[in-house]
N, C-alpha and C positions, 0 to 999 in steps of 0.2 A: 383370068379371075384373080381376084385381090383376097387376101386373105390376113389376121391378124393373128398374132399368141406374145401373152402377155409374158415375160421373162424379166428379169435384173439382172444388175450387176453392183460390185462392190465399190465404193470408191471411198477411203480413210476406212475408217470401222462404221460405217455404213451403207446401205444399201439404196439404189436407186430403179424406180423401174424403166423396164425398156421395150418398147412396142417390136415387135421382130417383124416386119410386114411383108411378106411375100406376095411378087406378082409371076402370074404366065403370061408371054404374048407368043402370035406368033414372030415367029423370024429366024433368022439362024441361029442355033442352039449356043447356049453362052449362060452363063453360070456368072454372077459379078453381085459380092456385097459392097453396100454403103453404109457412111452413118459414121466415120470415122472409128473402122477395126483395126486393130490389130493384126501383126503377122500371125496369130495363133487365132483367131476369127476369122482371116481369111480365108488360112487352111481347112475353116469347118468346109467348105462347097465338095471338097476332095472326100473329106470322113465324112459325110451325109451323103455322097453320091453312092459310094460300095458299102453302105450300113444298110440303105434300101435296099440297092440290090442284090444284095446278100441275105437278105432278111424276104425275099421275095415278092417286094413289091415292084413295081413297073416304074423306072423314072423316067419323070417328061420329057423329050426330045423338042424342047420348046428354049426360048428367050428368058431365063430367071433373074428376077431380081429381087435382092433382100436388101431392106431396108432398117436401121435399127436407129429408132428413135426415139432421145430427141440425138438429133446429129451434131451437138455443138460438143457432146459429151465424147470422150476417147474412151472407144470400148476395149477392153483386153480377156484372154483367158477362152476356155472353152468351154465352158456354160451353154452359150446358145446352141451348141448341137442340136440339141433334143427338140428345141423349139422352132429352130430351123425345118429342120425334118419334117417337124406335124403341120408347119406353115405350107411344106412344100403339097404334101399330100392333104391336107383342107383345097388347095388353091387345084388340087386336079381331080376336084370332086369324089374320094374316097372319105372322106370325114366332113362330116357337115360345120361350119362356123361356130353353132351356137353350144356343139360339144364340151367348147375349150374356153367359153367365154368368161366361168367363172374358176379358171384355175392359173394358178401361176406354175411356168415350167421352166426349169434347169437341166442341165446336164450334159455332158463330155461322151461322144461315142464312140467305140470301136469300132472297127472294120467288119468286124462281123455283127454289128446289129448290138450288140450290150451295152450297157450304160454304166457308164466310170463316173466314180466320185470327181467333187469339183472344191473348190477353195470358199468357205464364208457363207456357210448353209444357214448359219446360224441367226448371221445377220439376214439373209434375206428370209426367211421365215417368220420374222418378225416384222419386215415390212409386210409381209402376207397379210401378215394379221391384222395390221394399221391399214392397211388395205381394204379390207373387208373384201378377201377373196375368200370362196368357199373352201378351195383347198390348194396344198402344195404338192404338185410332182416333182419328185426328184431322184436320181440316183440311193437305190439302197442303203449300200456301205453312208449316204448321207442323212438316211432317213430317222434314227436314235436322235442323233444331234438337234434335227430340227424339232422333234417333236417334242424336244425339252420345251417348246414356247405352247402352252396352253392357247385354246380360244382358236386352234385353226385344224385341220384333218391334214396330216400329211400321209402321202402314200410313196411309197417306196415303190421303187419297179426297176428291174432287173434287164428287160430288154422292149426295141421299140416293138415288136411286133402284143407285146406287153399292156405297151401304150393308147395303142390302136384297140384294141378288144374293149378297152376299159373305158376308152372315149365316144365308143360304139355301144356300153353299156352291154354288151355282149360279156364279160367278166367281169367278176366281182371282186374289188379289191377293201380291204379291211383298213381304217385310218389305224397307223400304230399309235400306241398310247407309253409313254415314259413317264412312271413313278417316280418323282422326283427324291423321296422321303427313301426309298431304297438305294438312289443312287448316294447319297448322301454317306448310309450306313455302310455301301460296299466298302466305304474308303476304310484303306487297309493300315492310314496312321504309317505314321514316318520311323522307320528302318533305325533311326541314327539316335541314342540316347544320352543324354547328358550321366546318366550313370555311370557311362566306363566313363569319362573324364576322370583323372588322377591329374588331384593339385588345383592348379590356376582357380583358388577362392577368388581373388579381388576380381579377376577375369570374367568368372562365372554370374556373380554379382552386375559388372557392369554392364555383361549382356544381359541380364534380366530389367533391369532397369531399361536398357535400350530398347527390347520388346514390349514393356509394359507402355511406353510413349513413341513408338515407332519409329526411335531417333535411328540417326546413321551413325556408324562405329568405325571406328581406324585402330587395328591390332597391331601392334608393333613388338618383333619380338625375334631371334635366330632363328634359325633354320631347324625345324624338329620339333618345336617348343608347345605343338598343337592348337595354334592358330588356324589352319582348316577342318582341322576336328572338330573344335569351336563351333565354326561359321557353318558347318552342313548340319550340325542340332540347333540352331536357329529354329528352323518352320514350324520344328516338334514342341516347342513352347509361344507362338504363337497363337490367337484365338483363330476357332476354325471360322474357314469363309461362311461369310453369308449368302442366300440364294445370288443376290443383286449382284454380289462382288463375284462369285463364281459364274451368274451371264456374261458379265463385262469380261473377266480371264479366259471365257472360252472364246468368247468371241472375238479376241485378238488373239489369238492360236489357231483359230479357225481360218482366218482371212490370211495364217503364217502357214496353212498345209500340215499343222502338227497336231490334228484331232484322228485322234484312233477311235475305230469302230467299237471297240467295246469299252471306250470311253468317252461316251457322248456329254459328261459334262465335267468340267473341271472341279471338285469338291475338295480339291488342298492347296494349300500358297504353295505358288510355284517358286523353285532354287535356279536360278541361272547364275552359270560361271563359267561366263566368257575367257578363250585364251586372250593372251596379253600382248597376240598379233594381232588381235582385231580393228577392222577399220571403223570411222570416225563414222558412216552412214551401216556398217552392221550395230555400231553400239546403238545407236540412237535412232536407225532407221532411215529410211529411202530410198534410192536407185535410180532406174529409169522408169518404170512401176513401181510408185511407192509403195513399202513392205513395213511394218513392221520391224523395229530395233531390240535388242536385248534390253533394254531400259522398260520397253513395253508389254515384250514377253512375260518380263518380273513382276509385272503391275498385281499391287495387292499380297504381294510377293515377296522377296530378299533376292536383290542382285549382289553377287560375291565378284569381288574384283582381288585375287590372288597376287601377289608379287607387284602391290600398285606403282611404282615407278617406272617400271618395264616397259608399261604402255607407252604408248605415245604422247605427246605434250598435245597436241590438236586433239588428241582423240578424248580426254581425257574433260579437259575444256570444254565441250559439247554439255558435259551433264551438268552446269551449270545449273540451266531453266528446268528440268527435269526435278531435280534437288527440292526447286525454291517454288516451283508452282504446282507438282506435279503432272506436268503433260507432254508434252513433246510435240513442237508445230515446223512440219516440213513445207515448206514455202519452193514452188515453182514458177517455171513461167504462166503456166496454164492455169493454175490452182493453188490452191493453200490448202492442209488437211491437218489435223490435230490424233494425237494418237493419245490414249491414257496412259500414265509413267508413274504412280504413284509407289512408291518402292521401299522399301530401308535398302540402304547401302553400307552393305561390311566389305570393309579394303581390309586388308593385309599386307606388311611391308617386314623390311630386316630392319633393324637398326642403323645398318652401313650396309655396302655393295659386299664385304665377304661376311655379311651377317655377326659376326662377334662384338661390332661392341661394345663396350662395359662386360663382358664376359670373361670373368674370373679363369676357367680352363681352357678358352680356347683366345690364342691372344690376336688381336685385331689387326690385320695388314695394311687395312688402310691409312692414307694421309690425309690429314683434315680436311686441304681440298677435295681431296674426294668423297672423304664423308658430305661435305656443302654440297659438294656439286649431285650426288647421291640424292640429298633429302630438297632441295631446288628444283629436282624435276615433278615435286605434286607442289604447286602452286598455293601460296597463299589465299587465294581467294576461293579453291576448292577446298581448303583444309580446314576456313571459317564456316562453308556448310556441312562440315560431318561434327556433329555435337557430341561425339563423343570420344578420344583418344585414351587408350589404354595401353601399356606394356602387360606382354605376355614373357615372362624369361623362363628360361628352360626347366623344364622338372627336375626334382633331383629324385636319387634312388630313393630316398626314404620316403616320400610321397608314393612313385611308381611303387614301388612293392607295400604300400598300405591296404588291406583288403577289408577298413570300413566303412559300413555301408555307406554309399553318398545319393546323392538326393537327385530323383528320376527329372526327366523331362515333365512328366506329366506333376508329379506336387510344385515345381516351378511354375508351369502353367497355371496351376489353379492360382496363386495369386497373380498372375499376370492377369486373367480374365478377367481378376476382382476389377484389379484396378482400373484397366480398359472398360467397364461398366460403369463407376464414377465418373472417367471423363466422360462419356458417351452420354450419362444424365445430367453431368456439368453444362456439355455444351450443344444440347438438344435443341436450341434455339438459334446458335452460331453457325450452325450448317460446317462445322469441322466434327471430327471422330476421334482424334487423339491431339497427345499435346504437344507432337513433333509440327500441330497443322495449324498451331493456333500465331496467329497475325500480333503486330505491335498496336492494334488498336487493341485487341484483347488482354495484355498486358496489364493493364492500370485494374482490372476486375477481378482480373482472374491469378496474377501472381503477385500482388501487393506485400510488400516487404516491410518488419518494424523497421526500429531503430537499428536497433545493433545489425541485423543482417546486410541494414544497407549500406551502413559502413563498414561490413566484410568486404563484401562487392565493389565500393568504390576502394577500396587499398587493394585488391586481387586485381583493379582494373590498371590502377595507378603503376604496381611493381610489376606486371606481368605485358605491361603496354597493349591490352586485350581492344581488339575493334568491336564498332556498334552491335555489328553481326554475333561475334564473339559473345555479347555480352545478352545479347535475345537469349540464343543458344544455353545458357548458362541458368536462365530463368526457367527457360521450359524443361530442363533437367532436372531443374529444382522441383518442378512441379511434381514432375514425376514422382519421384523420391515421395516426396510427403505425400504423394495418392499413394502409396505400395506401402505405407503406413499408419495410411487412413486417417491421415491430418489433414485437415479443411486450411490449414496456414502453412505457410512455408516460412520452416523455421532455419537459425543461425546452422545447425549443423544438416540439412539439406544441404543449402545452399556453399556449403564449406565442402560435401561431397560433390559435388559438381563441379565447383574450382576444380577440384584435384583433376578431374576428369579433361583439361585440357592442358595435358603434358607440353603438348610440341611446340604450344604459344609459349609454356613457360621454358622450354629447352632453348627454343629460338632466341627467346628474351636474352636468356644467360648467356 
């Protein structure tokens, strides 16, 4: 007897469905999936064999075959357990067909019959629902997750013999419901406050700016000087996510293995800060089973890149496309898949390899070649996409022991949110959100400059030898600036702050 159960699987950050088809015949007993599995698919025949018979049901002494289609697709992961199983048992008449015909099932088995979380619930509950399936099975510890998507019944269950009652209509199981408006308010707000900050004003400043237009920043500064201090109160002046952007954040978390059960949905921008060993397919994703990269981890988020030279030169390179489109496209022999990347990026570097300097107390060891060869390894044409360059130099005591009051994360926020509102009704029709995203077709509209500022611009471009790139970068700072002052024009001394803001063109220069 033939039997079907509808399942998926993940491929990129979405989901696909997948027919699990089980047959019996007679003949010598033999156990064999198709459909192009994986080693960790094929392994379900072994965990579906003693999940039955541990669970006390009778397995066939017959001919099996599973089929998972469509077959041209490479299936990975242990998902189909569960659907495997109830395929096995529809197909030797303990469950009838039409039990299962309007449900989709997932899930990873034990050996004794329980049902394990799986990877990217998220996503495939959401094909459910485009689906128009009446409901989702799936592993518990996955069931909060899924049922963040409105518009479908997911039910949780614990183990197969679970399964079985419930599809025999024999037990009653409850569709869980997740209050979306309370997951929101659980968030507990970020730990890390621009308050203790002692000193670094121009610093403080240029990260507000950076937040308020979602540019990318390069802190340059010794060793000590609170440059990661800085960058982990980043998120805390940030606007908070929106629903949309917190599905999208979970759901490439989800499809990474890093969604916790008592956090089924992601409701704050994520911090990633990769070491400065990482390779060129962790930053940016891939493998042999495409995964997920820290670029997309960060998505909607602040990726912190520590000690930027240290990296690798290839690895480093990679974020390129990431930068300048937002996305991140891993190209196979099989497929091509796209992953969201849409990020600010805060680097951090020294000045020199022994970090001193221009550092008055502490005297610099380096030799110039080395300082070159030091500030040569973050490339030119990464350094035209971080629009923002700043020095951070070290505090002195008289700052450190100041104990007046300085100004929280959260009164920076509120006009960061202002601003990000402006643009957000500026360019409601551009299909962009901030003005790190805004195009050179946008330009002539939206940053229009008089006289006098554009002949700041062309002398700033002239003595500083600034590229095309350079000089976008420079516009959309501008803009910035006069949003976070509630000027509709950008005027001569915006755009004069913003010059400033590209130190290393002008260090380079000289």
């Amino acid at each position: 007897m033939i039997s079907k159960v509808m399942s998926s699987a993940v491929f990129g950050l979405d989901a696909f469905l997948v027919d699990v088809e089980v047959d019996l015949s007679q003949g010598l007993p033999n156990f064999s999936i198709v459909g192009l599995p994986d080693a960790a698919v094929k392994e379900s025949k072994d965990r579906v064999r003693a999940a039955l018979k541990n669970t006390g049901f009778n397995f066939p002494v017959k001919k099996i075959t599973i089929n998972l289609a469509p077959a041209d697709l490479k299936k990975e992961g242990s998902a189909f357990d569960l659907p495997i199983a109830i395929g096995v048992l529809i197909s030797d008449g303990l469950i009838p067909q039409s039990a299962v015909s309007e449900y989709l099932l997932i899930g990873e088995l034990s050996l004794d019959g329980r049902i394990r979380p799986v990877r990217g619930a998220l996503s495939i509950a959401i094909l459910a629902r485009e689906a128009k399936f009446k409901g989702l099975i799936l592993p518990s510890d996955n069931a909060r997750e899924a049922a963040v998507v409105s518009g479908i019944d997911v039910y949780g269950v614990h183990t197969i013999p679970e399964v079985v009652e419930f599809l025999l209509e024999n037990q009653k199981l409850n569709p869980l419901q997740t209050d979306i408006n309370s997951l929101f308010s659980e968030h507990p707000g970020y730990g890390e406050d621009f308050i203790d900050v002692k000193g670094q004003e121009s610093a403080k400043r240029a990260l507000e700016i950076a937040a308020a237009g979602a540019h990318n920043v390069l802190m340059v500064g010794p060793p000590g000087s609170g440059k990661t201090m800085l960058a982990k109160r980043i998120p805390g002046i940030l606007p908070a996510l929106h629903f949309e952007e917190a599905l999208e954040t979970t759901r490439i978390h989800s499809i990474a293995g890093l969604i916790q059960q008592n956090q089924p949905l992601i409701t704050h921008r994520p911090f990633r800060s990769p070491h400065h060993t990482i390779s060129d397919a962790g930053l940016i994703g891939g493998g042999q089973v495409p995964r997920p990269g820290e670029v997309s981890l960060a998505n909607n988020g602040v990726l912190f890149l520590d000690e930027l030279p240290e990296f690798k030169r290839n690895v480093l390179e990679v974020l390129r496309q990431p930068l300048e489109e937002g996305k991140v496209v891993i190209s196979r022999a099989m497929a091509s898949l796209a992953y969201p990347a849409s990020f600010m990026l805060i680097a951090a570097m020294n000045p020199c390899q022994c970090g001193h300097l221009g550092d008055r107390h502490h005297p610099c060891i380096c030799t110039p070649l080395q300082v070159q060869r030091y500030r040569t390894r973050v490339s030119g044409p990464l350094l035209d996409r971080i629009d923002i360059h700043i020095e951070v130099p070290a505090v002195k005591f008289k700052e450190l022991s100041n104990d007046r009051a300085k100004e929280s994360s959260k009164e920076i926020r509120t006009r960061i949110v202002a601003a990000r509102e402006f643009q957000k009704e500026r360019y409601q029709k551009e299909g962009v959100f901030c003005n790190a995203r805004l195009k050179p077709k946008h330009f002539k509209k939206y940053c229009e400059l008089d006289s006098p500022s554009r002949q700041l611009l062309e002398t700033a471009m002239d003595k500083l030898g600034l590229s095309a790139r350079a000089y976008n970068r420079i516009l959309k700072v501008s803009r910035t600036i006069a949003d976070l002052e509630k000027s509709d024009k950008i005027l001569p001394h915006h755009l004069s702050e913003a010059i400033g803001y590209r130190n290393l063109d002008r260090r380079n220069r000289l």
